[in-house]
C-alpha positions in Angstrom: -0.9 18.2 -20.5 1.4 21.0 -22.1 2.4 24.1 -20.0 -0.4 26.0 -21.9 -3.0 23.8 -20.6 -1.5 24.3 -17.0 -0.8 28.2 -17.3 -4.8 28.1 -18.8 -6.2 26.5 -15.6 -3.9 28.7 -13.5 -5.1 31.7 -15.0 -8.8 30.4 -14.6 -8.2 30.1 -10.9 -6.7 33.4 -10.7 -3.1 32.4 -9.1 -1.4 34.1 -12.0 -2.3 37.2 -14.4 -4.2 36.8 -17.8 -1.0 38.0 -19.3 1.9 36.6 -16.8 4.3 33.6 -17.9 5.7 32.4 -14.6 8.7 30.4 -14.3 8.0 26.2 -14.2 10.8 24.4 -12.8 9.8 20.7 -13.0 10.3 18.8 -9.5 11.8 15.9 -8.7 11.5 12.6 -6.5 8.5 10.7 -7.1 7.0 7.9 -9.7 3.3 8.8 -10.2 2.7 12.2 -10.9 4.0 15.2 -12.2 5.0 18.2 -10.0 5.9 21.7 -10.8 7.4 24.7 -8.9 5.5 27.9 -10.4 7.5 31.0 -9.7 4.8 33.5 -10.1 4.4 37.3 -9.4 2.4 36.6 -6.4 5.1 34.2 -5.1 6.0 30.5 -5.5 3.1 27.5 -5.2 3.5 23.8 -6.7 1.0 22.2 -9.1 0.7 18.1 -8.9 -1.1 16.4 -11.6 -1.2 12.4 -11.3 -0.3 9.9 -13.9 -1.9 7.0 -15.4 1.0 5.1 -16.2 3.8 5.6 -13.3 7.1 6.0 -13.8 8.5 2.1 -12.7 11.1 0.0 -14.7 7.5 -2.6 -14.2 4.3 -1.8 -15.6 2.6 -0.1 -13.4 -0.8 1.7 -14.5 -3.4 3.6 -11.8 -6.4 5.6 -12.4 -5.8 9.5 -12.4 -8.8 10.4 -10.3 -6.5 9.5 -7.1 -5.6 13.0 -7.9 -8.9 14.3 -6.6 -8.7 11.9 -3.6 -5.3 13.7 -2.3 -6.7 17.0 -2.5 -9.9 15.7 -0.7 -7.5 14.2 1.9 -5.5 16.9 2.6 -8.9 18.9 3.0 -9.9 16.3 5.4 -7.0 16.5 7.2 -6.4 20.2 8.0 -8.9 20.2 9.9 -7.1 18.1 12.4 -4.3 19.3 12.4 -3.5 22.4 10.2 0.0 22.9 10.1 0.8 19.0 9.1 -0.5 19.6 5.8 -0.2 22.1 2.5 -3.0 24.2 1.8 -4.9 23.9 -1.7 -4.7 26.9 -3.6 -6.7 26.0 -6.3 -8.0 22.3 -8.1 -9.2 21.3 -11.6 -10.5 17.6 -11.3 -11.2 17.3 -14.9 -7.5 17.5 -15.8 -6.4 15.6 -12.8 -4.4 18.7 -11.2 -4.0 20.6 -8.1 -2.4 23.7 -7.3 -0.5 23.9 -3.3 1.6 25.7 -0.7 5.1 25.3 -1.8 7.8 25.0 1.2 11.0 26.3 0.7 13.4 23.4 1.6 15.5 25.5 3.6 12.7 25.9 6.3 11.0 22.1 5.3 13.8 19.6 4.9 12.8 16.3 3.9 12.8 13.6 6.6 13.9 11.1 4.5 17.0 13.3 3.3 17.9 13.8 7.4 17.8 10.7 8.0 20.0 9.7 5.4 22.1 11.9 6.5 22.2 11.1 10.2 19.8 14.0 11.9 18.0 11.2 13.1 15.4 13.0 15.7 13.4 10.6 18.1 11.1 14.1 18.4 10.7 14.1 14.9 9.6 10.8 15.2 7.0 11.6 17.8 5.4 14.0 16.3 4.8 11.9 13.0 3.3 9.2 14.9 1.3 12.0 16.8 -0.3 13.4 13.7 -1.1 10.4 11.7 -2.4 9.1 15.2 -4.7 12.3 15.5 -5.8 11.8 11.7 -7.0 8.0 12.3 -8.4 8.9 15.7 -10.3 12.3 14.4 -11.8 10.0 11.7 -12.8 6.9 13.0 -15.9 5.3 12.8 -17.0 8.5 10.5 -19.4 7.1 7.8 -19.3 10.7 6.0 -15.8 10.5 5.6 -16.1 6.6 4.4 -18.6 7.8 2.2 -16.3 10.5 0.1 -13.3 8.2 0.6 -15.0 4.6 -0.9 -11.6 4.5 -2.9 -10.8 0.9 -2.8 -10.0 0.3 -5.9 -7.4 3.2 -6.7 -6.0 1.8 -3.0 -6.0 -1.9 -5.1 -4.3 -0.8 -8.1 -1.6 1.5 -6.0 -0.9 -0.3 -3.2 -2.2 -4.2 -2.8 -1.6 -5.2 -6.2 2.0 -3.7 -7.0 2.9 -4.1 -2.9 1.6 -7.4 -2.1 0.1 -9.3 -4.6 2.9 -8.7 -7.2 5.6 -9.8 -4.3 3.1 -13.1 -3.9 3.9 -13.9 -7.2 7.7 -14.1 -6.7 7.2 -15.6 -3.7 5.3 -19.2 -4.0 5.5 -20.6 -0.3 4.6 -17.1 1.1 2.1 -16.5 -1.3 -1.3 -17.7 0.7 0.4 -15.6 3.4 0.7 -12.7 1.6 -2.4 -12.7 -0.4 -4.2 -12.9 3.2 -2.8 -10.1 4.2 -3.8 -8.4 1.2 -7.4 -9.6 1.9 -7.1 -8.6 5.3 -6.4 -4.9 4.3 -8.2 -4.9 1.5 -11.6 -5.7 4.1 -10.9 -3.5 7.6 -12.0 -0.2 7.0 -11.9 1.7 10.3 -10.4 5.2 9.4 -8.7 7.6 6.9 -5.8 6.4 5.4 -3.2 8.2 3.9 -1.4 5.2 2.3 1.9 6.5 1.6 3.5 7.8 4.9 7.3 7.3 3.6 9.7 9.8 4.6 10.7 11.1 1.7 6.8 12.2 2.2 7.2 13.9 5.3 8.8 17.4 5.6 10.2 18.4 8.7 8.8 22.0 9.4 9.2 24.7 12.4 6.0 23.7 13.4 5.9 19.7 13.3 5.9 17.1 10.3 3.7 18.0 7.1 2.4 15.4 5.2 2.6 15.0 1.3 1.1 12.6 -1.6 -1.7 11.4 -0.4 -2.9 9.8 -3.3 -3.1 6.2 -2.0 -6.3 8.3 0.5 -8.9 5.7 1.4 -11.7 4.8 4.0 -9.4 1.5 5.1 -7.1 -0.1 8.0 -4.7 2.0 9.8 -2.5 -0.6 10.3 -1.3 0.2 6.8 -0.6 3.6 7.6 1.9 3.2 10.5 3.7 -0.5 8.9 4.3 1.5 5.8 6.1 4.5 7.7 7.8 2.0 10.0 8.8 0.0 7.7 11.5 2.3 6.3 12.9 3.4 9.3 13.7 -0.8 9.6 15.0 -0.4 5.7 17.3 2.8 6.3 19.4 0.6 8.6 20.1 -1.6 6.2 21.2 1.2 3.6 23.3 3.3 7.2 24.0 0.0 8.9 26.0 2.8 11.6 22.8 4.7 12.5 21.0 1.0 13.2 20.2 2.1 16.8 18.7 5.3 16.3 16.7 4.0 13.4 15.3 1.4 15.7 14.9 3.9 18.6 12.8 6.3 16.9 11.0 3.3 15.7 9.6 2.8 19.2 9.4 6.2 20.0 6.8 6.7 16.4 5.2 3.6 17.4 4.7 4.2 21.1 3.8 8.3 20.3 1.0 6.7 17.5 -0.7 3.6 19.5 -1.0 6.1 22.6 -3.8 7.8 20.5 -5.6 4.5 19.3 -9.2 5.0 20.7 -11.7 3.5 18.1 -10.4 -0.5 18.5 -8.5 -2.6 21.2 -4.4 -1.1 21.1 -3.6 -5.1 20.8 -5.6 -5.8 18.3 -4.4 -2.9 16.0 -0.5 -3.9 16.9 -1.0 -7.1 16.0 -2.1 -6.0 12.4 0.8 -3.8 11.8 3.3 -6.5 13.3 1.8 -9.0 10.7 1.7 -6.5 7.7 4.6 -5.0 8.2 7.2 -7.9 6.8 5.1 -8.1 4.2 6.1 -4.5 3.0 9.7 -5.0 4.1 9.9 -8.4 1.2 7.7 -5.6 -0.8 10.2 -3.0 -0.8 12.8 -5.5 -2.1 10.2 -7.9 -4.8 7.7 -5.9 -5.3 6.6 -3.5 -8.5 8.3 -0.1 -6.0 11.5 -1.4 -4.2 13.5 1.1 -2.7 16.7 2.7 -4.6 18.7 2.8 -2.1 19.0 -1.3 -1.3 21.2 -2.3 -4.6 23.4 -5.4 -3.6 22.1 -8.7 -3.3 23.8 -9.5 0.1 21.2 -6.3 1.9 18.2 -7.7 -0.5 18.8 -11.1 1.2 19.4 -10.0 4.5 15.7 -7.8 4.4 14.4 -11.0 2.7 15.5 -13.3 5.4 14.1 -10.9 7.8 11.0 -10.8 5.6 10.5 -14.7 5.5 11.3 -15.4 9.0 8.2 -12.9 10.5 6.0 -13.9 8.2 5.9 -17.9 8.7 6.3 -17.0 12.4 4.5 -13.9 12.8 5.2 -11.6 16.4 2.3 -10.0 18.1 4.2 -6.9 18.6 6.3 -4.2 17.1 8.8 -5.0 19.5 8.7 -8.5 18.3 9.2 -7.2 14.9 12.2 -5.0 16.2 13.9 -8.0 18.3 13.6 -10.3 15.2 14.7 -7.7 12.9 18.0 -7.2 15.5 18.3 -11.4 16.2 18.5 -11.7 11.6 20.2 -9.2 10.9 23.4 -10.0 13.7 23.7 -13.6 12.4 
């Protein structure tokens, strides 16, 4: 789509003047859509428009109408809670594009960035657990909301495929493992999930944690939700081995401040999920179609793949399993 077409549908939507050229200052950071910075007369907003082949060293190809499931998501989830999430200033589903809230980073740092550099905040942590906790529980069991969000196969082509089947391919012994999983996720549909709570997803605002990308949105298993944001706080100590204990600490404390809110199925039950799936994504993260940028040398791809392998063929029933194991691998 070329500026015009963009500064068209803007003008359409009445966010800038039908003879204003605002400045667009292309954004940074992630693989599967396009973002802008608008600087208009009217002040500053963000437009995001998804794309149907990502932007992955692998082939990596998802359908564009995912676009239209974040803005439905975020929709979804301001009414829960208001201030974890931008507001949509104006949408154009035919051309895949949405325009938002844009947060000054001053004011909304990114949590991945604070991390990395050490504010590592165990009340930070809470309160992301406490408002993806909210989401699931406000949602659960809601056939309206699994009616709009029947997205299973963008959630296929985004996150099972590239995530776990892709990583079963690589990975022959762990591979009927792995693909069970996948099944596993693919079938337990229990409340809205987000499907890409990362940090570098999460900015960390006056008022509590606000949630980005939602793309991956689908009627599905929350168990995804929380292994996927726990799993890189397990993968930033490999990249700032120092900061290992207060990566694992706020691990507890997200974990603990989520399953506190888990209402619509037995707590067990929905641990026990998270605990299995969550190696998977580790061995993801480092084999899959999206591993992390920050884990480059082989001896920290091995040591998360040893970790990987050894909670998989032995899976524990708990987080805190996951975290001991994770310690008891990673010290030998």
């Amino acid at each position: 789509m070329t500026e015009q077409a963009i500064l068209a549908t803007l003008r359409r939507a009445n966010l800038i003047g039908s003879d204003e050229t605002p400045e667009m200052t292309p954004l940074t950071g992630g693989v599967s859509s396009d973002i802008w910075k608008i600087t208009a007369l009217a002040g500053p907003f963000c437009v995001k428009r998804a794309l149907a082949q990502l932007k992955t060293d692998k082939e990596w190809h998802a359908p564009v109408e995912r676009n239209g499931s974040e803005a439905d998501w975020i929709r979804t989830a301001a009414k829960i809670v208001p201030n974890a999430v931008p507001r949509i200033l104006a949408e154009d589903r035919k051309a895949g594009m949405f325009a938002m809230e844009y947060f000054d980073p001053a004011d909304y740092p990114v949590w991945k960035e604070q991390l990395r550099d050490g504010d590592i905040s165990s009340d930070t942590a809470a309160a992301v657990g406490s408002a993806l906790g909210h989401i699931h529980a406000a949602t659960a069991g809601d056939r309206e909301i699994a009616r709009c969000f029947a997205t299973g196969d963008i959630f296929h082509s985004i996150r099972i495929e590239p995530y776990l089947l892709r990583t079963a391919e690589l990975h022959p012994t762990l591979a009927p493992r792995l693909r069970l999983l996948a099944q596993t996720t693919a079938e337990t549909r229990r409340v809205l999930v987000h499907g890409d709570v990362s940090p570098k997803n999460i900015l960390v605002g006056p008022d509590g944690p606000v949630f980005l990308d939602a793309e991956c949105a689908w009627y599905g298993d929350p168990a995804f939700d929380l292994a996927f944001c726990l799993n890189h706080l397990l993968l930033k100590s490999i990249w700032k081995p120092n900061w290992t204990e207060q990566y694992l600490h706020c691990f507890g404390i997200l974990a603990g401040a989520y399953l506190a809110l888990v209402d619509w199925e037995p707590i067990a039950e929905m641990e026990r999920r998270t605990a299995a799936l969550l190696p998977a994504l580790l061995l993801a993260r480092i084999d899959g179609t999206s591993p992390v940028e920050y884990i480059t040398t082989d001896t920290d791809k091995d040591r998360v793949r040893r970790v990987a392998r050894a909670a998989l063929r032995s899976p524990p029933e708990t987080l805190t399993g996951i975290c001991r194991l994770y310690q008891e691998e990673n010290e030998t």
